[in-house]
GUDONU-517893 format. One record per residue (C-alpha): x, y, z. Coordinates in steps of 0.001 Angstrom, whole numbers, padded with zeros to 6 digits, always signed. Each point is the difference from the previous one (the first is absolute). Layout:
# residues N
XYZ...
This chain:
# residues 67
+016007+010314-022338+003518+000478+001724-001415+002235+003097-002174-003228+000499+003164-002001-000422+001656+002444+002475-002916-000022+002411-000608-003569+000703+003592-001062-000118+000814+002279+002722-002233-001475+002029-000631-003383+001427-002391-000884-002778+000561-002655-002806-000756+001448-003556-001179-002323-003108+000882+002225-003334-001884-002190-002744-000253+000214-003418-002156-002289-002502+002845-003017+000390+002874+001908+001939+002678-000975-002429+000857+003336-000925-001624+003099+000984-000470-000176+003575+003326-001738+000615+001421+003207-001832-001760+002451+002554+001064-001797+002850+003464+000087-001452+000077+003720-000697-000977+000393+003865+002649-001763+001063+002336+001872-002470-001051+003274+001621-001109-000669+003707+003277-002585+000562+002270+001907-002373+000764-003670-001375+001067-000856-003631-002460-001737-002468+002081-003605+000147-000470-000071+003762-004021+001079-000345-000399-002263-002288+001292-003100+001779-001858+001730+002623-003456-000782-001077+000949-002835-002230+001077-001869+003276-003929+000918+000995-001414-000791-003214+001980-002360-002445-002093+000826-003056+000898+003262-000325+001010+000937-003751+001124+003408-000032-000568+001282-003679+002256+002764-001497-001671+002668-000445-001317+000179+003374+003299-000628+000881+001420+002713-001592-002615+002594+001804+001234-001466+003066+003342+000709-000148
């Protein structure tokens, strides 16, 4: 999934990563492409997307993968 991640957000596309209720998984891919593709830390990805979508619920053991 990241070269897709890679591929649209390099271009002038919008991309909608979605998961069954988007609490936790899909927030948590977009977050690991920011983490690598920006180089930015997980408190600033986070308040990244959860400025984009409020709901997000990170849980810890994705977490923990992520980081």
């Amino acid at each position: 999934m990241n070269h897709l991640l890679v591929t649209y957000a390099s271009a002038v596309y919008r991309l909608l990563v979605h998961c069954m209720t988007g609490v936790s998984r899909s927030p948590a891919a977009v977050i690991a492409y920011l983490m690598r593709a920006k180089g930015w830390r997980l408190p600033e990805c986070y308040r990244w997307v959860a400025e984009r979508r409020p709901q997000v619920h990170i849980n810890p053991g994705i977490q923990n993968t992520v980081t």
